[in-house]
N, CA, C and O atoms as a Maestro MAE file, in Angstrom:
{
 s_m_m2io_version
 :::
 2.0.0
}

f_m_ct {
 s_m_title
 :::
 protein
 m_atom[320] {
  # First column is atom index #
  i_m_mmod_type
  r_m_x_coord
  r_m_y_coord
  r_m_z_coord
  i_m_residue_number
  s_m_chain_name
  s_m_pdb_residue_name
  s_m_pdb_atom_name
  i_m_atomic_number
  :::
  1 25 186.253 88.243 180.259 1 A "UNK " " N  " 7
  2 3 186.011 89.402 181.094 1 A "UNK " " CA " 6
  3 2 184.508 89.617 181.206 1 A "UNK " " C  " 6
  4 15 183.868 89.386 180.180 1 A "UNK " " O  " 8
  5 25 183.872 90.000 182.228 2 A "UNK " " N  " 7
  6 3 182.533 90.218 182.237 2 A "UNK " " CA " 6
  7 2 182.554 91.720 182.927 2 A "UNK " " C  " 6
  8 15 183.324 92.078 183.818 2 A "UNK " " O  " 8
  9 25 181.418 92.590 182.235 3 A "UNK " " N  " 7
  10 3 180.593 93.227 182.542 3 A "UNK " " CA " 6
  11 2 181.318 94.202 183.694 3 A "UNK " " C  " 6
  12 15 181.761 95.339 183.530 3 A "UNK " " O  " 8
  13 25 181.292 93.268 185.103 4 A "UNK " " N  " 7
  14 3 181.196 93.796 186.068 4 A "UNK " " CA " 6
  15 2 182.807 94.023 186.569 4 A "UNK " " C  " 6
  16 15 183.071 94.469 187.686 4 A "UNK " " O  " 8
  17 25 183.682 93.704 185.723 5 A "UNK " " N  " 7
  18 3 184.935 93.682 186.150 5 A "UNK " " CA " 6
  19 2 185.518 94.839 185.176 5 A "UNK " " C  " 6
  20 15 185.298 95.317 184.063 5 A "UNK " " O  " 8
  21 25 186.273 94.974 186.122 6 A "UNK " " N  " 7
  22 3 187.477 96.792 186.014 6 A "UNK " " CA " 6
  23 2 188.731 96.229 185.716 6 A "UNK " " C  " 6
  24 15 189.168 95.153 186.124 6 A "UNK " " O  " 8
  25 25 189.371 97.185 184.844 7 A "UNK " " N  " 7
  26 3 190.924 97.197 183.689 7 A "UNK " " CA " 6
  27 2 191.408 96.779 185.327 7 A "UNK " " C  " 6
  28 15 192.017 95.716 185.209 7 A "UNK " " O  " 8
  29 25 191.397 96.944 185.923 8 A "UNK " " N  " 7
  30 3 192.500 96.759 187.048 8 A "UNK " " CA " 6
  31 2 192.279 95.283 187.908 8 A "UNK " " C  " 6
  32 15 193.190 94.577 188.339 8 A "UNK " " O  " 8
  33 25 190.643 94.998 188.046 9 A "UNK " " N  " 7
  34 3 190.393 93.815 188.576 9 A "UNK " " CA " 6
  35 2 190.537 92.465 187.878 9 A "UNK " " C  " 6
  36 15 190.554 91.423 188.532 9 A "UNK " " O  " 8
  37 25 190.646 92.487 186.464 10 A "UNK " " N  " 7
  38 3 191.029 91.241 185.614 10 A "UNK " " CA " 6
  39 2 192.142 91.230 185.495 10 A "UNK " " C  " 6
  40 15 192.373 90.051 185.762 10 A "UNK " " O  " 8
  41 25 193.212 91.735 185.253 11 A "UNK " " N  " 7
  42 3 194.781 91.019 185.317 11 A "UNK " " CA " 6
  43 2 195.061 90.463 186.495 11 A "UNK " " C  " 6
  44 15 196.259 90.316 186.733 11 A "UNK " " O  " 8
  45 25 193.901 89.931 187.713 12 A "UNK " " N  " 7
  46 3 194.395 89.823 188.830 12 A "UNK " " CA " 6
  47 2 193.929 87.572 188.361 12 A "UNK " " C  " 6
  48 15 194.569 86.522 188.416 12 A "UNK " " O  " 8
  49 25 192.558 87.968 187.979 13 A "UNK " " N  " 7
  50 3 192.222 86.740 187.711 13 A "UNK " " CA " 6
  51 2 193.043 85.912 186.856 13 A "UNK " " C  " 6
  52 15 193.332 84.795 187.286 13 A "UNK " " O  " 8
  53 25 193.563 86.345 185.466 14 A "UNK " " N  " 7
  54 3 194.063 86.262 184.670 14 A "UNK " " CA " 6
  55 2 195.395 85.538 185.047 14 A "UNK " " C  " 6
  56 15 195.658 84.389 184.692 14 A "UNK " " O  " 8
  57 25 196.288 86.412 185.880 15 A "UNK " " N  " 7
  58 3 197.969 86.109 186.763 15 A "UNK " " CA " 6
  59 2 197.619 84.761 187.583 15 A "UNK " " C  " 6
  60 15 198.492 83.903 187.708 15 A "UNK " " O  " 8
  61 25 196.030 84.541 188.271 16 A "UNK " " N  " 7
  62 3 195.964 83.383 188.818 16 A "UNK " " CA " 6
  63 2 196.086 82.222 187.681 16 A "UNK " " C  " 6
  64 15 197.088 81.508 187.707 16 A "UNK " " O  " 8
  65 25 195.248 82.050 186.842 17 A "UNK " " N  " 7
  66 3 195.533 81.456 186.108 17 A "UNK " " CA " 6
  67 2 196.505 80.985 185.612 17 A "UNK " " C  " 6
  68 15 196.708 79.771 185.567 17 A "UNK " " O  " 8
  69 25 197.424 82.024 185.065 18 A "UNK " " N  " 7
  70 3 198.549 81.616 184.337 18 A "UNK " " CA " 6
  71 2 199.422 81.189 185.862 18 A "UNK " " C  " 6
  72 15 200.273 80.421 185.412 18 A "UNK " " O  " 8
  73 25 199.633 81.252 187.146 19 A "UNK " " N  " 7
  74 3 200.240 80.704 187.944 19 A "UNK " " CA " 6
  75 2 200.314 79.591 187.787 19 A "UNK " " C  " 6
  76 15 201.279 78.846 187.616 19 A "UNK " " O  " 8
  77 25 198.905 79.376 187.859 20 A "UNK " " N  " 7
  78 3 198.471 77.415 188.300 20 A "UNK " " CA " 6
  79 2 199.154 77.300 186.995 20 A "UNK " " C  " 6
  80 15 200.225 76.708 187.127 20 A "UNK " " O  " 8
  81 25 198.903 77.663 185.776 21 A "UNK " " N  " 7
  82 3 199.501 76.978 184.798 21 A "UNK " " CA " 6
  83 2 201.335 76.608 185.047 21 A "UNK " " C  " 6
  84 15 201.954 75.551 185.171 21 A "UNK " " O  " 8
  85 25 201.729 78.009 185.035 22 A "UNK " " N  " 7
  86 3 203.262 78.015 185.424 22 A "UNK " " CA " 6
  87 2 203.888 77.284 186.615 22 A "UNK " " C  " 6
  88 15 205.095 77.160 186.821 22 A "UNK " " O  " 8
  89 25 202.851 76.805 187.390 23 A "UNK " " N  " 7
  90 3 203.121 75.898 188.433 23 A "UNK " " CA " 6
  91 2 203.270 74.301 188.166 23 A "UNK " " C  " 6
  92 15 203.948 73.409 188.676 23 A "UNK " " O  " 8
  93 25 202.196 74.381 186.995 24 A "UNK " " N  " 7
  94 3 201.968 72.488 186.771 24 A "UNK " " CA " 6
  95 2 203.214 72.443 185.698 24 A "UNK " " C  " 6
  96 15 203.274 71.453 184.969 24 A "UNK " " O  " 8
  97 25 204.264 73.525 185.563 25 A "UNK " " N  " 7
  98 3 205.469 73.202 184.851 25 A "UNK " " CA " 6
  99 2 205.809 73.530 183.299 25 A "UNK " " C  " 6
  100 15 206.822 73.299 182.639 25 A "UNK " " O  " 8
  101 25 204.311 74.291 182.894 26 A "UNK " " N  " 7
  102 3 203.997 74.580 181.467 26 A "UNK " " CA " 6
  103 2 204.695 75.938 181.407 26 A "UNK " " C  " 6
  104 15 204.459 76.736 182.315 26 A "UNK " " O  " 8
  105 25 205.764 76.369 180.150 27 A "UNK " " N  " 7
  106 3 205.930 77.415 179.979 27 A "UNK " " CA " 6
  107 2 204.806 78.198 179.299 27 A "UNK " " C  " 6
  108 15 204.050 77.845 178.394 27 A "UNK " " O  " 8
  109 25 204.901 79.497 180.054 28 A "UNK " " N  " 7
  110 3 203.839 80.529 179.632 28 A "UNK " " CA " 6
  111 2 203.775 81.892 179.429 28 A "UNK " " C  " 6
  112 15 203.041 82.697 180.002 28 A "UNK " " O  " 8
  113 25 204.892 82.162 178.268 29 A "UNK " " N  " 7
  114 3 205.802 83.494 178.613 29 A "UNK " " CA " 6
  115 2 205.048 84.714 178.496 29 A "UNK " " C  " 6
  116 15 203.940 84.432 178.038 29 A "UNK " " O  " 8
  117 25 205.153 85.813 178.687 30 A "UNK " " N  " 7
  118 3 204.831 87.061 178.590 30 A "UNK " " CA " 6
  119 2 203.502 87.591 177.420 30 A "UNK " " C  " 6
  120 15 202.316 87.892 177.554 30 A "UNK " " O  " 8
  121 25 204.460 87.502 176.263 31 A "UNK " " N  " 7
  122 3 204.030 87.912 175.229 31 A "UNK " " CA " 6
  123 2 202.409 87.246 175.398 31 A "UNK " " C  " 6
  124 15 201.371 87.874 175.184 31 A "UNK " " O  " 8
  125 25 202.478 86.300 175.689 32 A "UNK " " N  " 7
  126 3 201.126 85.106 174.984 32 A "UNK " " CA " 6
  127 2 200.320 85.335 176.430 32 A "UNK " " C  " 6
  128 15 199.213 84.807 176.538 32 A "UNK " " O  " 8
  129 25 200.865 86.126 177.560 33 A "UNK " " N  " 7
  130 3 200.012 86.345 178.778 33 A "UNK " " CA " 6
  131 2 199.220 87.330 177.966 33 A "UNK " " C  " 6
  132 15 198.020 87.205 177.723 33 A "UNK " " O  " 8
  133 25 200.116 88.492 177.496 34 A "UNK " " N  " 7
  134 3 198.909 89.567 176.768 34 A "UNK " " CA " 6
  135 2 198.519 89.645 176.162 34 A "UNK " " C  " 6
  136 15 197.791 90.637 176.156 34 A "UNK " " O  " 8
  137 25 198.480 88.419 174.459 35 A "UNK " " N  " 7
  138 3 197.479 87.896 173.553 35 A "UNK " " CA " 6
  139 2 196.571 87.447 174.373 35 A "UNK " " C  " 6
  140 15 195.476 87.911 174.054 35 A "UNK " " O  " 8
  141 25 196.490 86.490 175.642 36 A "UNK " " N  " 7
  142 3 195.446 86.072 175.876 36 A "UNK " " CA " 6
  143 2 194.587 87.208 176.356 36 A "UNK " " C  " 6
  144 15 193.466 87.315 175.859 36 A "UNK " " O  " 8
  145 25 194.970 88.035 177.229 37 A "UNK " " N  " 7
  146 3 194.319 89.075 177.852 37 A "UNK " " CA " 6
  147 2 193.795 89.953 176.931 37 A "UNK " " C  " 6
  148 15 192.688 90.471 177.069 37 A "UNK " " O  " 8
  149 25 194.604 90.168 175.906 38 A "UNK " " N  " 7
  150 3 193.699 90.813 174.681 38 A "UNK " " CA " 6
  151 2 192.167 90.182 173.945 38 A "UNK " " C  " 6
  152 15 191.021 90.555 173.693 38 A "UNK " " O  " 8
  153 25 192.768 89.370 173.859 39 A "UNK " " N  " 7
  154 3 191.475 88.550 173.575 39 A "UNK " " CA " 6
  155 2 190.191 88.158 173.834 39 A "UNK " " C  " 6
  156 15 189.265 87.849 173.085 39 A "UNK " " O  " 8
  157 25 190.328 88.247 175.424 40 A "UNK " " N  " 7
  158 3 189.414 87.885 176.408 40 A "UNK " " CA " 6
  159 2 188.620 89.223 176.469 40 A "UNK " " C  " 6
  160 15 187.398 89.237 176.615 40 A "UNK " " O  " 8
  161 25 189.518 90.556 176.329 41 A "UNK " " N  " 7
  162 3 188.706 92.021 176.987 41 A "UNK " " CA " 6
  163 2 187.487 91.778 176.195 41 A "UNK " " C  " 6
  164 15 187.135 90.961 175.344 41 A "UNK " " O  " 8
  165 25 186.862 93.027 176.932 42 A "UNK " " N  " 7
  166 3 185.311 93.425 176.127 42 A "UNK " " CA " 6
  167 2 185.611 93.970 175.509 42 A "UNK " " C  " 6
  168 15 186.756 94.392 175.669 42 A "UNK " " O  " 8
  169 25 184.451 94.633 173.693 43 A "UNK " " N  " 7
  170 3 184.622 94.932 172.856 43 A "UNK " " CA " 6
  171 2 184.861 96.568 173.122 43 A "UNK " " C  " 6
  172 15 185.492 97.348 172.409 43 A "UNK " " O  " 8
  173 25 184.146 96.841 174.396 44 A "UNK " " N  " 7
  174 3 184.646 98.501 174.550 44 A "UNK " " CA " 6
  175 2 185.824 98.789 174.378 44 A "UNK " " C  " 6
  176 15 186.162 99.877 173.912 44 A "UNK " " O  " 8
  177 25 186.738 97.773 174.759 45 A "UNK " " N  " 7
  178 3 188.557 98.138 174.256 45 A "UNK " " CA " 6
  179 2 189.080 98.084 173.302 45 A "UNK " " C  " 6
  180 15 190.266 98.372 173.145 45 A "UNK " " O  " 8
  181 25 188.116 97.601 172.220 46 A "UNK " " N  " 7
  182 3 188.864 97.269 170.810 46 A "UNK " " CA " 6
  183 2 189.031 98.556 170.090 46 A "UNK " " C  " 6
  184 15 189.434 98.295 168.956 46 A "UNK " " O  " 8
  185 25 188.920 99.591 170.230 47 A "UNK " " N  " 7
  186 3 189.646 100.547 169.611 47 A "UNK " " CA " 6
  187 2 191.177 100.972 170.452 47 A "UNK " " C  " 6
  188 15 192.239 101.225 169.883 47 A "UNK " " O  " 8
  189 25 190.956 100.964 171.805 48 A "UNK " " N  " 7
  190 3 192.402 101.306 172.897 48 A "UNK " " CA " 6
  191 2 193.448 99.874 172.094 48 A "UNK " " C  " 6
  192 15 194.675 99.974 172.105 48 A "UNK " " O  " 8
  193 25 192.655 98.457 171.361 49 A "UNK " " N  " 7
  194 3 193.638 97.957 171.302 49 A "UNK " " CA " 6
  195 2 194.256 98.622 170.191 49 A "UNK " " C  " 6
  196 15 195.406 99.034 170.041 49 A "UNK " " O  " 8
  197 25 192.655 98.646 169.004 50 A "UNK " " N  " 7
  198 3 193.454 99.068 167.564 50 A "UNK " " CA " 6
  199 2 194.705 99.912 167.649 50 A "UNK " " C  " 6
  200 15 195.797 99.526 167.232 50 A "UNK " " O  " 8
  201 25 194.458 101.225 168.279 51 A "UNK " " N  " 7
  202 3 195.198 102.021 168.531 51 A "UNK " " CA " 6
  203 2 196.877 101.664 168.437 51 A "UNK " " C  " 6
  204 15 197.796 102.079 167.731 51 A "UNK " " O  " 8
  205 25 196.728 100.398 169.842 52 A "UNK " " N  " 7
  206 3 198.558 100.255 170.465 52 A "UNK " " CA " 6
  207 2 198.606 99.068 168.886 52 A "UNK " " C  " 6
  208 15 199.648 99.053 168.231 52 A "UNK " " O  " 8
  209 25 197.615 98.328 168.523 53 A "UNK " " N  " 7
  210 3 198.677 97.496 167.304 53 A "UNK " " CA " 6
  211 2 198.999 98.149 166.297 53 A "UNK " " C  " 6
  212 15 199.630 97.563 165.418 53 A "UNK " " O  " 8
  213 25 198.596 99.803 166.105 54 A "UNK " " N  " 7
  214 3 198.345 100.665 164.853 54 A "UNK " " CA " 6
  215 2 200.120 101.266 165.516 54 A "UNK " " C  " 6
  216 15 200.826 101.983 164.808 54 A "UNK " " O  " 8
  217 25 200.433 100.941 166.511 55 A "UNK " " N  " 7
  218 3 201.489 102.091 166.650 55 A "UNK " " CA " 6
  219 2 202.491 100.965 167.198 55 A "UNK " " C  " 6
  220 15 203.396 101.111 168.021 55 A "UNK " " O  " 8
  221 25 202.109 99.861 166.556 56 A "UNK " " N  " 7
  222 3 203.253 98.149 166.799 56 A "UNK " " CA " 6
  223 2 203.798 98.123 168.178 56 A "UNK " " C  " 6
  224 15 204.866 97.534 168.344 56 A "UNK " " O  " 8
  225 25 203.098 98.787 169.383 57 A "UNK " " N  " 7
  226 3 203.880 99.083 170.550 57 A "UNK " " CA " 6
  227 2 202.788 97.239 171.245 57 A "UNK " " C  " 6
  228 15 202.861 96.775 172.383 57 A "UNK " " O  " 8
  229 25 202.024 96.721 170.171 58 A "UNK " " N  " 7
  230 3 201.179 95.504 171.042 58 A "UNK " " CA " 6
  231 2 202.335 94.249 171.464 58 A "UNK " " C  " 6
  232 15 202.346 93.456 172.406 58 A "UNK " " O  " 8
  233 25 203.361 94.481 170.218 59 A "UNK " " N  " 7
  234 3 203.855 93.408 169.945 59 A "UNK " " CA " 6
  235 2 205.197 93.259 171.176 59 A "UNK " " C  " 6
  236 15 205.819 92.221 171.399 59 A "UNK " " O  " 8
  237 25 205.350 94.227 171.670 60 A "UNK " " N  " 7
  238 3 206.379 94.177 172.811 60 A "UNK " " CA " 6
  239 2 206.048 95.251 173.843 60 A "UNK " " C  " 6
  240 15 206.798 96.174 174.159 60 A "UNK " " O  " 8
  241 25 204.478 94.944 174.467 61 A "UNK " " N  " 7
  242 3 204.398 95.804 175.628 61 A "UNK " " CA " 6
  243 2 203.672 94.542 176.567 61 A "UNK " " C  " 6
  244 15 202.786 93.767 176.207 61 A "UNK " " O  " 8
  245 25 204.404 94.630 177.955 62 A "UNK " " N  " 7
  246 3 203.760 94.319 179.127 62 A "UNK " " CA " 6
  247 2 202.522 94.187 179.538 62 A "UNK " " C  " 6
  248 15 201.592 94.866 179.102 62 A "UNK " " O  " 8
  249 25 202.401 93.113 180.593 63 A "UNK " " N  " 7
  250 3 200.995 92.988 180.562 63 A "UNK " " CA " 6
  251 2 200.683 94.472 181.484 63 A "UNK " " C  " 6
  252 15 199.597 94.983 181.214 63 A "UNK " " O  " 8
  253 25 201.441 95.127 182.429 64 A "UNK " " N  " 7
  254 3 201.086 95.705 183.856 64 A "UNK " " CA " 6
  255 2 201.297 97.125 182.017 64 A "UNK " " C  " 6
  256 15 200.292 97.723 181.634 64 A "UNK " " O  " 8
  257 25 202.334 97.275 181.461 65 A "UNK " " N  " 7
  258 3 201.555 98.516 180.569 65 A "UNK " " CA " 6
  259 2 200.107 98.740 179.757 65 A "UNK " " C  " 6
  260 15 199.382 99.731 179.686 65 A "UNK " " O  " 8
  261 25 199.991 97.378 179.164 66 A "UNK " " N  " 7
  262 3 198.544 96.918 178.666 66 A "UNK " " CA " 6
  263 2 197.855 97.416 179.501 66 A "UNK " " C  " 6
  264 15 197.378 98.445 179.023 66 A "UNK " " O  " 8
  265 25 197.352 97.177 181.041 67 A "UNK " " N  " 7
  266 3 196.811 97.349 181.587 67 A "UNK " " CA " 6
  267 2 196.529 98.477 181.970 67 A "UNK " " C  " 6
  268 15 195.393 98.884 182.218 67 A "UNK " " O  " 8
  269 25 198.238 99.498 182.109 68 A "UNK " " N  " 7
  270 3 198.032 101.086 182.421 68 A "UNK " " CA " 6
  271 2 197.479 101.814 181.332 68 A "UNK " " C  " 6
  272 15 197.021 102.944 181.502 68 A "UNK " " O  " 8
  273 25 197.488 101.198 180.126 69 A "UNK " " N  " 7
  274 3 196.960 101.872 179.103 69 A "UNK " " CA " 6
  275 2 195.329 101.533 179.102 69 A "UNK " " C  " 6
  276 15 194.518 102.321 178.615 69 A "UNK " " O  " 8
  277 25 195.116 100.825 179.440 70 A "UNK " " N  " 7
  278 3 193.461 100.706 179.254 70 A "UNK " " CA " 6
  279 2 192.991 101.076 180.509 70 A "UNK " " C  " 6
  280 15 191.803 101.399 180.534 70 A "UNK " " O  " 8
  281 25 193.723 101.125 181.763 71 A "UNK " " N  " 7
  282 3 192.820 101.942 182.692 71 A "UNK " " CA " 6
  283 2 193.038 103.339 182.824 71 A "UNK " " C  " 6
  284 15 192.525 103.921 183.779 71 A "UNK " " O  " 8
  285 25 193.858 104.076 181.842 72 A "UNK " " N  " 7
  286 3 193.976 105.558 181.506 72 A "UNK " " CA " 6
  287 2 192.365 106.224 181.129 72 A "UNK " " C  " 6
  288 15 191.869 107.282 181.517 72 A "UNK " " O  " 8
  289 25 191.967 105.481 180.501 73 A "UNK " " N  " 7
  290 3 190.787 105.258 179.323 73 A "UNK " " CA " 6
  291 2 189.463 105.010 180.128 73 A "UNK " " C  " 6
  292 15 188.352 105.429 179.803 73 A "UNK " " O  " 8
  293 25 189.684 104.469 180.925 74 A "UNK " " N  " 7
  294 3 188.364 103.969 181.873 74 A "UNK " " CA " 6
  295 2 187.723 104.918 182.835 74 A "UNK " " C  " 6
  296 15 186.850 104.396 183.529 74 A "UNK " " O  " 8
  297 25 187.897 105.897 182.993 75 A "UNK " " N  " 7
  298 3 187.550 106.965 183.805 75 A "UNK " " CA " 6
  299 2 186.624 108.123 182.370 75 A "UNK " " C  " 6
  300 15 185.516 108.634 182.532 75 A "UNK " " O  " 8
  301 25 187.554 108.269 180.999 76 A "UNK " " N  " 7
  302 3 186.630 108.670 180.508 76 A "UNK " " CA " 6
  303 2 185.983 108.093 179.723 76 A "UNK " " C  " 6
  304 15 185.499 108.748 178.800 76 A "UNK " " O  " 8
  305 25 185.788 106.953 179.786 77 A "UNK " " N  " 7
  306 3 184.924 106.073 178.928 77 A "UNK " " CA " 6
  307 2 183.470 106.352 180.238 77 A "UNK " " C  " 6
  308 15 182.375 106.737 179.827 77 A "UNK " " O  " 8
  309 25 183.639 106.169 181.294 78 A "UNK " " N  " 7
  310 3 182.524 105.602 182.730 78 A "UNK " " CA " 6
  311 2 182.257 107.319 182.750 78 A "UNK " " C  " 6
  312 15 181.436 107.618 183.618 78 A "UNK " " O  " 8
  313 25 182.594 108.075 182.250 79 A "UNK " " N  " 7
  314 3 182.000 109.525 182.554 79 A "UNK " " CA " 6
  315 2 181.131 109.998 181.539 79 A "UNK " " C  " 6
  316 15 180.302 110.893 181.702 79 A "UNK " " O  " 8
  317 25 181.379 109.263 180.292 80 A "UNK " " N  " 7
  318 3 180.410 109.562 179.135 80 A "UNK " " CA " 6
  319 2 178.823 109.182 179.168 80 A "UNK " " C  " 6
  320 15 178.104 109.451 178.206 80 A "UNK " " O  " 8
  :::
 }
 m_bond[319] {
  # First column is bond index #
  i_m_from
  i_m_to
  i_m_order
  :::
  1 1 2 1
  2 2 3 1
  3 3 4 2
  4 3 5 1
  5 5 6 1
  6 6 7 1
  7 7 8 2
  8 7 9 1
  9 9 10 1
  10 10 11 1
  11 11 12 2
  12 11 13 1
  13 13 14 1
  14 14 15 1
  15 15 16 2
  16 15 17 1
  17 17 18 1
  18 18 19 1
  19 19 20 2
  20 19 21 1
  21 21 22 1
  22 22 23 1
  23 23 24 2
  24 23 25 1
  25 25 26 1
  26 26 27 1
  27 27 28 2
  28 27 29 1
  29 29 30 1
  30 30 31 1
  31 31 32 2
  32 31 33 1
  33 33 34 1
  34 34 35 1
  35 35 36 2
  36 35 37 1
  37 37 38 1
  38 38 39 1
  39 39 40 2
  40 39 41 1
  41 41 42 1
  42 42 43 1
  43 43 44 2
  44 43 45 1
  45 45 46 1
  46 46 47 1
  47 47 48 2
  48 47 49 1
  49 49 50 1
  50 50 51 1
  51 51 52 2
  52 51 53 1
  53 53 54 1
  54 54 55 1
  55 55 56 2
  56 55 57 1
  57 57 58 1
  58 58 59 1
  59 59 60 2
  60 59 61 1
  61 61 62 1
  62 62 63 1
  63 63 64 2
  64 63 65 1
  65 65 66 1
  66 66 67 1
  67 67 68 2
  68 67 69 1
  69 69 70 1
  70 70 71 1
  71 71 72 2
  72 71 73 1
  73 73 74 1
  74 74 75 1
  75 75 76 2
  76 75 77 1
  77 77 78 1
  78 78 79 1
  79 79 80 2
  80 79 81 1
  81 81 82 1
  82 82 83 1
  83 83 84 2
  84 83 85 1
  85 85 86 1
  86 86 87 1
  87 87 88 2
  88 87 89 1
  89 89 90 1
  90 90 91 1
  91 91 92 2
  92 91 93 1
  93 93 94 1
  94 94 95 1
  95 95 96 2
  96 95 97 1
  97 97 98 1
  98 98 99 1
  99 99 100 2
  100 99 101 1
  101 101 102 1
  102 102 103 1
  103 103 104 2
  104 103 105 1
  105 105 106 1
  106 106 107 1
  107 107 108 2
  108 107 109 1
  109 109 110 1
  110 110 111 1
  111 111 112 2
  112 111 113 1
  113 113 114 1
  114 114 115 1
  115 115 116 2
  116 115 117 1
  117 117 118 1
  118 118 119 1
  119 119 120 2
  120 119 121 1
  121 121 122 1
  122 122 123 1
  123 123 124 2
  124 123 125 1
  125 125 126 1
  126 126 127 1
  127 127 128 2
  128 127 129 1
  129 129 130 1
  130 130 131 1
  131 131 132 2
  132 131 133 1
  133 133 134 1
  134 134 135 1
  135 135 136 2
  136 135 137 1
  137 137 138 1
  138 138 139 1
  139 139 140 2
  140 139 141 1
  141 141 142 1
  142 142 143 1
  143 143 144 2
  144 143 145 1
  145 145 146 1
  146 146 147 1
  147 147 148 2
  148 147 149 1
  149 149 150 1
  150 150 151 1
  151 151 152 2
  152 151 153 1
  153 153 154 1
  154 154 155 1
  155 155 156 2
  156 155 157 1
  157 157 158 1
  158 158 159 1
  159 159 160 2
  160 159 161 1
  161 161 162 1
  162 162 163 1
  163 163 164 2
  164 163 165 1
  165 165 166 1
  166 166 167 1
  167 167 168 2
  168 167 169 1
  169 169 170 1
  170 170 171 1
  171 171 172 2
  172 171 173 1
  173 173 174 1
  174 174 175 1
  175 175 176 2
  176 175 177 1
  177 177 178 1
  178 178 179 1
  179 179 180 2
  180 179 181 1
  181 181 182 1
  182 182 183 1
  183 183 184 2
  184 183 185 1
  185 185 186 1
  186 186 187 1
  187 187 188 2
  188 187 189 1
  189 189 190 1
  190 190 191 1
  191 191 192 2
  192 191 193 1
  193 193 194 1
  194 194 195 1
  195 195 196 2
  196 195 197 1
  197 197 198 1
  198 198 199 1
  199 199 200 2
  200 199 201 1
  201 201 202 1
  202 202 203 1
  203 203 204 2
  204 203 205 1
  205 205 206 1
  206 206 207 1
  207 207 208 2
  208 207 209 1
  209 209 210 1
  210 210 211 1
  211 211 212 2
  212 211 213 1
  213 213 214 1
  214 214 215 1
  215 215 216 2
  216 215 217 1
  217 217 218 1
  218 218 219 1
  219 219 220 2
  220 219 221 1
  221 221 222 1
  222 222 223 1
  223 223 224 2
  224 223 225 1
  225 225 226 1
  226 226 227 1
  227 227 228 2
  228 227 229 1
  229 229 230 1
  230 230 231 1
  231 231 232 2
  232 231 233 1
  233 233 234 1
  234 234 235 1
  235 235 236 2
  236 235 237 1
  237 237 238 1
  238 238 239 1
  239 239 240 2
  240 239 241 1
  241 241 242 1
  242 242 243 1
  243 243 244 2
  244 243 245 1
  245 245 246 1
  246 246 247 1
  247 247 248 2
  248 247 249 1
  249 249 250 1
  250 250 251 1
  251 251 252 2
  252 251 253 1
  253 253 254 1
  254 254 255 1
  255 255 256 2
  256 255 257 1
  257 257 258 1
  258 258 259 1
  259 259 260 2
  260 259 261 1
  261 261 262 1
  262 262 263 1
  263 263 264 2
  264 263 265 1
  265 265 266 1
  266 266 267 1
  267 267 268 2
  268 267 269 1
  269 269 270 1
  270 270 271 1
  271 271 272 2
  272 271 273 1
  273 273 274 1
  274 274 275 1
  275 275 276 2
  276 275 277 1
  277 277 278 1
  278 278 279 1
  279 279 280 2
  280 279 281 1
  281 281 282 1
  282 282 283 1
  283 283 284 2
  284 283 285 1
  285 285 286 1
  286 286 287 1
  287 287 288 2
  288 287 289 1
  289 289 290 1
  290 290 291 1
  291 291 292 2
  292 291 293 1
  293 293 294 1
  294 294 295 1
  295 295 296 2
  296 295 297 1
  297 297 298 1
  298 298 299 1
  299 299 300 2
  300 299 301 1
  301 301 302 1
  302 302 303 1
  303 303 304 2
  304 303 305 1
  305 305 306 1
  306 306 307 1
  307 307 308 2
  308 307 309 1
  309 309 310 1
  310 310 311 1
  311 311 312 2
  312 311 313 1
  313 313 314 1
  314 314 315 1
  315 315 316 2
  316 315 317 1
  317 317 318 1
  318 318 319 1
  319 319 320 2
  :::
 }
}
């Protein structure tokens, strides 16, 4: 993730990716879409992640909830 990209504009890059992957025939299920996406964020999210693995909701939530949950956050994070 860089800098200049928004909770909402990287799961877009991300879904390309895993297409082409899911296209050349490789399974690439869910779960491991949003380890990767976790992984990749900037460190500004590592408490929004601590948070969801502190409340075990990491281990079986969606990438499109992942996402609603960290762009909840992004309006008052960019106002501070």
């Amino acid at each position: 993730m860089k800098e200049a990209d928004s909770v909402k504009q990287y799961p877009t890059k991300t879904m390309a990716v895993v297409n082409q992957i899911r296209f050349l025939g490789e399974q690439f299920i869910g779960s491991r879409v949003v380890e990767k996406e976790i992984t990749t964020l900037l460190e500004r999210y590592d408490s929004n992640i601590s948070s969801l693995e502190d409340s075990r909701y990491l281990s079986t939530i969606s990438l499109s909830k992942l996402i609603n949950a960290l762009y909840a956050q992004e309006p008052r994070r960019e106002s501070k």
